[in-house]
C-alpha positions as CSV (number, residue, x, y, z in Angstrom):
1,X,90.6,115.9,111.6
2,X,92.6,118.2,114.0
3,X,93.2,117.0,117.4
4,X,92.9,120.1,119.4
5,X,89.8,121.7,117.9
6,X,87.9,118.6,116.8
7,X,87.6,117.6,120.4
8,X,86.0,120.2,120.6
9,X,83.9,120.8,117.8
10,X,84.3,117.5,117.2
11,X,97.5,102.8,95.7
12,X,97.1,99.0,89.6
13,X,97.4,96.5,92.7
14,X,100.6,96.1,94.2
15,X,101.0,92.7,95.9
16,X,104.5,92.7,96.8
17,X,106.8,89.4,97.8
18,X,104.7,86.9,99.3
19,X,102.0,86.4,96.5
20,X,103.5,82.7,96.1
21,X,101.2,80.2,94.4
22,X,98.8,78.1,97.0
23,X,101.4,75.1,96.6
24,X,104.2,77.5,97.6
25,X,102.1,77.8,100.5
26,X,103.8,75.4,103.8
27,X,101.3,75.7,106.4
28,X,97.2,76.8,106.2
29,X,96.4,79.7,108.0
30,X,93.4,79.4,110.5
31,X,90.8,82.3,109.6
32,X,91.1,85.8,111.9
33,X,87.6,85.7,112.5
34,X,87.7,88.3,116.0
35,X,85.9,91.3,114.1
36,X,88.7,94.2,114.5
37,X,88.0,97.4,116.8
38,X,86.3,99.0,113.8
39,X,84.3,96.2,112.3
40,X,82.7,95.2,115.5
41,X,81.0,98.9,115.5
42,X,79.4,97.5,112.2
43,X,76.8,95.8,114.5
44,X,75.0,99.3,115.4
45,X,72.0,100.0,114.2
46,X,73.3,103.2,112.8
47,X,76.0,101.6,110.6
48,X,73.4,99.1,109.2
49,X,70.6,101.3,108.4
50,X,73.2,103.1,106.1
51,X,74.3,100.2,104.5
52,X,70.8,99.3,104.0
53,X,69.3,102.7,102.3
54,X,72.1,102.5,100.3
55,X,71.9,99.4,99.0
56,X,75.8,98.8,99.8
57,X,74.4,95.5,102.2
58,X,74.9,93.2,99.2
59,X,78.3,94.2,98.3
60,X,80.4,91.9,101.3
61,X,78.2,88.9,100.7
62,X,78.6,88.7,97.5
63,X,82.8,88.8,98.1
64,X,81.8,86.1,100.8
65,X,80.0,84.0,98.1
66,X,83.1,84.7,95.4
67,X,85.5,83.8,97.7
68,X,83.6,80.4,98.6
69,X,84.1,79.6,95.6
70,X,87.2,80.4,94.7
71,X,89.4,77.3,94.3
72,X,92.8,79.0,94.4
73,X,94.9,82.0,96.6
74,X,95.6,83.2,92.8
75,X,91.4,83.6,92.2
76,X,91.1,84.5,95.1
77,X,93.5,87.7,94.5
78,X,91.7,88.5,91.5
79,X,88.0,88.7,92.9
80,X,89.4,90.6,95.9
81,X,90.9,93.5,93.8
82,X,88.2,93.4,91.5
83,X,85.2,93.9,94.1
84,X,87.5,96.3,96.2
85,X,87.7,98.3,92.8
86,X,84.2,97.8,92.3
87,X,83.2,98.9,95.5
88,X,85.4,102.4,95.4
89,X,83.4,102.9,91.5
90,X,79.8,102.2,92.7
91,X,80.7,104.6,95.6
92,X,81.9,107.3,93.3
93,X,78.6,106.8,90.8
94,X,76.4,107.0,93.5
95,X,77.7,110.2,94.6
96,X,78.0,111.4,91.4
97,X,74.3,110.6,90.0
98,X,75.2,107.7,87.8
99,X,73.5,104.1,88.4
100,X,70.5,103.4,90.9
101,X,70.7,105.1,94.1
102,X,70.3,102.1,95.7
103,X,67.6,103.1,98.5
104,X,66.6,106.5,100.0
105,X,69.7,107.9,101.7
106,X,70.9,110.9,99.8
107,X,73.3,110.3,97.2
108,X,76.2,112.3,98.8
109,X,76.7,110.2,101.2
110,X,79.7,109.0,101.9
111,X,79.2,106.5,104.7
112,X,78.0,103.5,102.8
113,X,81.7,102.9,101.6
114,X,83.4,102.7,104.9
115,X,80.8,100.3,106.2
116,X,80.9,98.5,102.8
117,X,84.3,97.8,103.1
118,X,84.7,97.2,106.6
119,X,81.7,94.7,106.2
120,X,84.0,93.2,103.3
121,X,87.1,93.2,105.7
122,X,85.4,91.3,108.2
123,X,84.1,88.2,105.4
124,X,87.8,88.4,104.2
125,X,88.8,87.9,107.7
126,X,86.8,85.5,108.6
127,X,87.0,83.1,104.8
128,X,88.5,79.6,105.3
129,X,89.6,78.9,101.8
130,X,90.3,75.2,100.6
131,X,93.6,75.5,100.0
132,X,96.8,76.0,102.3
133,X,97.1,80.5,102.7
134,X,99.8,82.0,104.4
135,X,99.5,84.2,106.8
136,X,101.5,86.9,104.7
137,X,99.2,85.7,102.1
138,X,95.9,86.9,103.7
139,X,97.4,90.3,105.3
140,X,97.9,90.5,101.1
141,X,94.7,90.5,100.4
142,X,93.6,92.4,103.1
143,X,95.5,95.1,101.3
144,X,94.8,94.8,97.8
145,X,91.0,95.3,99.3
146,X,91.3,98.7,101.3
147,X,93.9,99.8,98.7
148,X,91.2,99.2,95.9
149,X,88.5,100.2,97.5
150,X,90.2,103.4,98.5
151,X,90.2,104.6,94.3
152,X,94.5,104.2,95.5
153,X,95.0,102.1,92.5
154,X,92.5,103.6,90.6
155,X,93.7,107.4,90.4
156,X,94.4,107.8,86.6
157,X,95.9,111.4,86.1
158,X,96.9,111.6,82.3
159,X,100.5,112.1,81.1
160,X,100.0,113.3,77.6
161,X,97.1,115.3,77.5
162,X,98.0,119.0,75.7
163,X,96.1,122.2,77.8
164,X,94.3,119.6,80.3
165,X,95.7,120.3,83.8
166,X,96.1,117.1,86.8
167,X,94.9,117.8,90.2
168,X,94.8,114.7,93.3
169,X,92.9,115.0,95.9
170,X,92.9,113.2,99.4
171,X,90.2,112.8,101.8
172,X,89.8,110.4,105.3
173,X,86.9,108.1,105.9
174,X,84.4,108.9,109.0
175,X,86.0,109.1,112.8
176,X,85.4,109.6,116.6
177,X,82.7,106.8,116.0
178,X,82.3,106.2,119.2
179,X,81.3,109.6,120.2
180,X,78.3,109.6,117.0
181,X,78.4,106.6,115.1
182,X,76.7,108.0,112.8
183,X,79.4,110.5,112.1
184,X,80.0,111.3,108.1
185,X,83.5,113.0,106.9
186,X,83.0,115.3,104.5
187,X,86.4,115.1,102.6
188,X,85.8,111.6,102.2
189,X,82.6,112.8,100.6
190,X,84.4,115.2,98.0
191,X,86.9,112.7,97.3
192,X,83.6,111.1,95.7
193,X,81.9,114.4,94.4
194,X,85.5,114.9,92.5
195,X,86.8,111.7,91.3
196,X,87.2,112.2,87.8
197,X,86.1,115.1,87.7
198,X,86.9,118.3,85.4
199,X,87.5,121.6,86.5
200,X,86.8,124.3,84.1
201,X,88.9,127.2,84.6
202,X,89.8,130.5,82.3
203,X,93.4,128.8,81.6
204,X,91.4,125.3,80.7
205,X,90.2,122.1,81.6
206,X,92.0,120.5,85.3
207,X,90.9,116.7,85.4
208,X,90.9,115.7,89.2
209,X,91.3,112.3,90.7
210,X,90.9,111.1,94.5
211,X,91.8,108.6,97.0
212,X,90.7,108.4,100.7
213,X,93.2,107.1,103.7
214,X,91.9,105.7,106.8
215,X,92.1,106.8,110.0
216,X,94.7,104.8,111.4
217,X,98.1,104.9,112.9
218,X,99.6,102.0,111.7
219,X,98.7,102.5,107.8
220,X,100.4,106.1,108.1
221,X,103.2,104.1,109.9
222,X,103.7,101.5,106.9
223,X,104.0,104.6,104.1
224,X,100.2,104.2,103.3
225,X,100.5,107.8,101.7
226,X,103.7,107.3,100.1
227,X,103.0,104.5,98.4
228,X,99.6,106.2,97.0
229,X,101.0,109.1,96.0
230,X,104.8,109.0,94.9
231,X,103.6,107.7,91.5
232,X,101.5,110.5,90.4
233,X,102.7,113.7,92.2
234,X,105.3,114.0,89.2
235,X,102.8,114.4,86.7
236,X,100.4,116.8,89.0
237,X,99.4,120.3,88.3
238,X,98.2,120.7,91.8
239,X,97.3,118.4,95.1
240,X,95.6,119.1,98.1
241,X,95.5,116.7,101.1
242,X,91.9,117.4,102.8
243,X,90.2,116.5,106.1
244,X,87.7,117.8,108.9
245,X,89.0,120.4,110.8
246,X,87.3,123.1,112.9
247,X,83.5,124.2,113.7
248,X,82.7,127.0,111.1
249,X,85.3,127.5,108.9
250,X,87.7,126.6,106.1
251,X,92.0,126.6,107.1
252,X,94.4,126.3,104.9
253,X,97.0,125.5,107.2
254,X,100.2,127.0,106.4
255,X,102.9,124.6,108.5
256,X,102.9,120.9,109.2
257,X,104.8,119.5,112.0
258,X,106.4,115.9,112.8
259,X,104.8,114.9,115.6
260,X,101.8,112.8,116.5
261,X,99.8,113.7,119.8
262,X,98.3,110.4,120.8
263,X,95.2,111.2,120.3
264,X,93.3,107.7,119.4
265,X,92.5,106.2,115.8
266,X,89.8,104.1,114.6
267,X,91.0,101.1,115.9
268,X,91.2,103.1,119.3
269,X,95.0,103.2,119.4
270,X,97.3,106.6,120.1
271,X,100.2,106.8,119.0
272,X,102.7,110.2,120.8
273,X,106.0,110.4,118.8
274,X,107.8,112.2,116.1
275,X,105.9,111.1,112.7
276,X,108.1,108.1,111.4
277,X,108.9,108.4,107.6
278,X,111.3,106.3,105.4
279,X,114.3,107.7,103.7
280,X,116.9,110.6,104.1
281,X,117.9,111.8,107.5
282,X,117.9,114.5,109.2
283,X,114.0,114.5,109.3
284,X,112.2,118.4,108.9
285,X,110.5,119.4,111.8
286,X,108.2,121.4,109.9
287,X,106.8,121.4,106.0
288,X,105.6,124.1,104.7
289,X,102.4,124.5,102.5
290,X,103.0,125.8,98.2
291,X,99.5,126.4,97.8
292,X,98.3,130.1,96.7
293,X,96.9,130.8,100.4
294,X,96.4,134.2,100.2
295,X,94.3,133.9,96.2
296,X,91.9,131.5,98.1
297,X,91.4,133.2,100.9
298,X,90.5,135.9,99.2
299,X,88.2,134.1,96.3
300,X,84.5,133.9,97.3
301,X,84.3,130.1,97.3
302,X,81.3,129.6,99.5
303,X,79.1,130.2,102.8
304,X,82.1,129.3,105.4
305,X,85.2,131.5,105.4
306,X,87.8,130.2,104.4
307,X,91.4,131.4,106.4
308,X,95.3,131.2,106.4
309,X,96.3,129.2,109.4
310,X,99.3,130.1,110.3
311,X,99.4,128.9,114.4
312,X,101.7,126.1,115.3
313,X,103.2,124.6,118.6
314,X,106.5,124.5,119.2
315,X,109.4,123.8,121.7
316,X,111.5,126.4,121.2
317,X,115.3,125.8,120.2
318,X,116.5,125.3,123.9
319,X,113.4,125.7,125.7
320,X,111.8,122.9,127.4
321,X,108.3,123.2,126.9
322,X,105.8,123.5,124.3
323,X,104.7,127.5,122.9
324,X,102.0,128.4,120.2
325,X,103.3,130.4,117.6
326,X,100.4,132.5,115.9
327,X,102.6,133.3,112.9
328,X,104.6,129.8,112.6
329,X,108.0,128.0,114.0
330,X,111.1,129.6,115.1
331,X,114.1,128.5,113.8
332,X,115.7,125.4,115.4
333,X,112.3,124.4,117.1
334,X,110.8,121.3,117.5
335,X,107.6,120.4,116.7
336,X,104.3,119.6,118.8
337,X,101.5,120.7,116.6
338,X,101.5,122.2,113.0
339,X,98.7,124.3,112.0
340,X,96.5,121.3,111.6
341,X,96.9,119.6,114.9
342,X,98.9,117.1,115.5
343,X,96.9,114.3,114.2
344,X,96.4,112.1,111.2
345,X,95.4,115.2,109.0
346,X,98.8,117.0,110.1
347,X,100.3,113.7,109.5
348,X,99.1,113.4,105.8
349,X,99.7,117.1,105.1
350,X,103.5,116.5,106.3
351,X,104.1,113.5,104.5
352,X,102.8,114.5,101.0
353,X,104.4,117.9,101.3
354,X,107.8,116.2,102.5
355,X,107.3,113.5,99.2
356,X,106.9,116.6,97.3
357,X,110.2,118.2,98.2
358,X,112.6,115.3,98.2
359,X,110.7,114.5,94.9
360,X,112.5,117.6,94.2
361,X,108.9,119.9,93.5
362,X,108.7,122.4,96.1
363,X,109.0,125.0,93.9
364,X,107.0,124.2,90.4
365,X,104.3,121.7,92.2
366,X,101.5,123.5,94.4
367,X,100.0,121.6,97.3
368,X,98.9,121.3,100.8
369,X,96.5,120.9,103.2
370,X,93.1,122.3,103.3
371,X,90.5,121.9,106.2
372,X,86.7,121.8,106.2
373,X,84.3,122.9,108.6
374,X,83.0,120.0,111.3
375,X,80.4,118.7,109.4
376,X,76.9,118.5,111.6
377,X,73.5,117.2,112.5
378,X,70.4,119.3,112.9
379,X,70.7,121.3,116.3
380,X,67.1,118.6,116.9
381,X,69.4,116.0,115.8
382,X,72.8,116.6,117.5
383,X,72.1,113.6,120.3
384,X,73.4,110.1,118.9
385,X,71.3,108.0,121.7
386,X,68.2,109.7,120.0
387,X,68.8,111.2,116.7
388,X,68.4,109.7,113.0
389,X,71.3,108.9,110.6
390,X,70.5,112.2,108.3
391,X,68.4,115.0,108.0
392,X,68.1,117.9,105.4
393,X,70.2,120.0,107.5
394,X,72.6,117.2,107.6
395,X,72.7,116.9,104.0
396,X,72.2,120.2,102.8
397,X,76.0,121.1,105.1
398,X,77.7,118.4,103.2
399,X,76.7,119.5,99.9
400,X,77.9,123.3,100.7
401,X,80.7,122.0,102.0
402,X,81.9,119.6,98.9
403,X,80.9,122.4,96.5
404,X,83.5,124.6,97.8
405,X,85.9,122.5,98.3
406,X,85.5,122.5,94.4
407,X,85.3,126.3,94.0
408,X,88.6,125.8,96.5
409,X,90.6,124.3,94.0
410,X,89.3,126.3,90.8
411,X,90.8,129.3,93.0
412,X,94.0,127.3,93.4
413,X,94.3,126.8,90.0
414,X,93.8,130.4,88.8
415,X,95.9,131.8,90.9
416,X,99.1,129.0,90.1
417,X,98.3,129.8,86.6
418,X,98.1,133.9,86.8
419,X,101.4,133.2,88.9
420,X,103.4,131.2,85.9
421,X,101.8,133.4,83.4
C-alpha cells in the first residue's frame, strides 16, 4: 500500500461515553440508510460472487434478523459485538482449514471478510430499531462492529507464559477497488493465515496474533492504531505492521515519515498533511524501524527477494522543495515520503513505531514495517471488465506470499534472539 509504486504496479469492546440506556436516549435517530462510498461497490458482481463461494452471504442478514429483533440499544450492543467477533473467527477458520469452506473459493481468501462486513455495515446502517437511538449511539455500534470484526478486540497475546515468545501482526483489507474490484490484499490474508498462530523457532515457541485496519483516512485520523495496539505492545516480543507494496519484491522499509500525500482512500477521500497524532509535541518527522533488517534480508524466506529500503523524500533543512534520499533523511528535514510512501501503510508504520518509543521500547521491542509484493491475476486474467474473481495463478501468489511473510518473522525472531543472547 505505497502510494508512489502501487500506482504503478498497483481493538474486549470498548464503547466509550455515550452507551446510555435506550431511556437515556432524548430523540430517535432516523436510520443512515445512503450505502457509504464503499458499501455501494458491494453491488458488483465481483463483490457478490465472493460473498457467495464463500458462503459469507448469510452472515449480514442474519445481524439484520438479530437486530429486528432486538428490543433494546443494550441487546442490540451485545449481538453487534458478538457477530462482528464472529465474523473476524469464521474468517480466520476458513483460512486456516477449520469448519466448512463454505463454497468453492479457495480458502485463503481473504476477500469474503471485507465484503462480509461492509454488507453488515450497511444492515446496521440502514436498521430502524423500536426504541429511541442516538445518533452517538449508532456511530457506537458501528464501531464495536469493524472493531470486532477486525480480530482488534480479539488479539490475546499471553502475559505469563514461561519460554513462549508474543508477536502482533497488522495487515489492511483490499484497495484501489475501483481500478479491479476484484482486488485481494495479501497482508490482510496473512493476518488470517497467522492469527493464533505458533512460530517454532530454535529459541522456542512465538505465538502470533493479528488485526487488520481499513483503508481509510479518518480511522487513522481518530487513533484507530493507537487504540488497537497500545494495550499489547508492552507485552510483545516482536510486531510488524504489513501491507502491499511494490511489484516483485519484499521491503522492509527502514524510515517512516509524517506526512500523508493525498492519495485517495476507500471511501475515495485524500487527505495531504503532516500525519496528525495525539500526545507530546514536538512531533518526529521521521521513525525509524528496530527490526533485524539486515538478518532478513539475508535469510532465504521465499521466491521474491526480500530488500532493506532505505529511500525517503525529504525537504531538506532550509530547502524548499522535496529530494529523495537513497540512504534516508538528513538532519532537520521534513518529511514527504518515508520508505513506504506516503500513504496509509507509511501511516501505520509511523504510528506504531512512534507508540513504541514514547511507550518507552525503542530499544528492547523489535518492530516495523514490512512490505509484500503487489499481489496479481493471471497475465490472461489481468483485465477486470473481462477476467474472473481467482485463478490458480491468483491463488497459488497469495499463498507464496503469506508463507513468507511467516518464514519473515521466524527470521526476525532468530536474529532478536541470537542478538540478546
Amino acid at each position: 500500500m505505497h502510494r508512489i509504486r502501487v500506482r504503478v504496479g498497483f481493538l474486549g469492546l470498548a464503547l466509550a461515553a455515550g452507551l446510555s440506556s435506550p431511556s437515556a436516549a432524548t430523540a430517535a435517530e432516523p436510520a443512515s440508510a445512503a450505502p457509504t462510498v464503499e458499501e455501494q461497490r458491494l453491488a458488483r458482481a465481483a463483490p457478490q460472487e465472493i460473498l457467495a463461494r464463500s458462503g459469507f452471504d448469510a452472515a449480514a442478514p442474519r445481524l439484520a434478523r438479530l437486530l429486528a429483533a432486538s428490543p433494546s440499544y443494550a441487546r442490540a450492543r451485545q449481538v453487534v459485538a458478538r457477530e462482528g467477533s464472529a465474523l473476524w473467527r469464521r474468517a480466520v477458520d476458513r483460512v486456516q482449514g477449520r469448519g466448512p469452506a463454505g463454497g468453492d473459493l479457495s480458502r485463503d481468501d481473504d476477500r469474503p471478510l471485507y465484503w462480509a462486513r461492509l454488507d453488515m455495515t450497511s444492515r446496521l446502517r440502514a436498521w430502524k430499531p423500536p426504541f429511541a437511538m442516538t445518533e452517538r449511539q449508532r456511530a457506537a455500534l458501528s464501531d464495536s462492529l469493524e472493531r470486532t470484526s477486525r480480530g482488534q478486540s480479539d488479539i490475546r497475546l499471553p502475559r505469563h507464559a514461561k519460554g513462549l515468545k508474543r508477536v502482533l501482526v497488522t495487515g489492511f483489507d483490499p484497495f484501489t477497488l475501483d481500478r479491479d474490484v476484484r482486488i485481494s490484499n495479501p497482508s490482510g490474508a496473512a493476518a488470517l493465515a497467522l492469527d493464533g498462530t505458533v512460530i517454532r523457532t530454535a529459541d522456542g515457541p512465538a505465538r502470533i496474533e493479528t488485526a487488520v485496519f481499513p483503508v481509510r483516512w479518518r480511522d487513522f485520523a481518530d487513533g484507530a492504531v493507537e487504540r488497537a495496539l497500545r494495550p499489547h505492545l508492552p507485552c510483545a516480543d516482536l510486531f510488524a505492521t504489513v501491507s502491499q507494496g511494490r511489484v516483485g519484491r519484499f521491503d522492509v522499509e527502514r524510515t517512516n515519515g509524517a506526512w500523508r500525500g493525498g492519495f485517495p482512500d476507500n471511501e475515495n477521500i485524500g487527505r495531504t498533511e503532516t500525519i496528525p497524532v495525539a500526545g507530546p509535541a514536538p512531533q518526529p518527522q521521521w521513525t525509524t524501524t528496530t527490526l533485524p533488517y539486515a538478518a532478513i534480508t539475508a535469510a532465504d524466506t521465499g521466491r521474491f527477494p526480500v530488500y532493506d529500503h532505505t529511500d525517503v523524500t525529504e525537504i531538506p533543512a532550509g530547502g524548499a522543495g522535496p529530494v529523495v534520499r537513497p540512504d534516508g533523511p538528513t538532519p532537520g528535514s521534513t518529511a514527504r515520503a518515508g520508505g513506504g510512501g506516503d500513504y496509509l501503510s507509511n501511516e501505520i508504520a509511523y504510528r506504531a513505531t512512534l507508540l513504541r518509543d514514547r511507550l518507552g521500547l525503542h530499544d528492547s521491542l523489535p518492530g516495523g514495517h514490512v512490505h509484500t509484493p503487489v499481489l496479481q491475476f493471471a497475465a490472461d486474467n489481468a483485465d477486470p471488465a473481462t477476467g474472473t474473481v481467482t485463478d490458480p495463478q491468483f491463488v497459488r501468489n497469495r499463498l507464496d506470499i503469506v508463507a513468507q511473510v511467516r518464514a519473515i518473522l521466524t527470521a526476525a525472531l532468530g536474529a532478536t534472539e541470537r542478538a540478546r543472547g
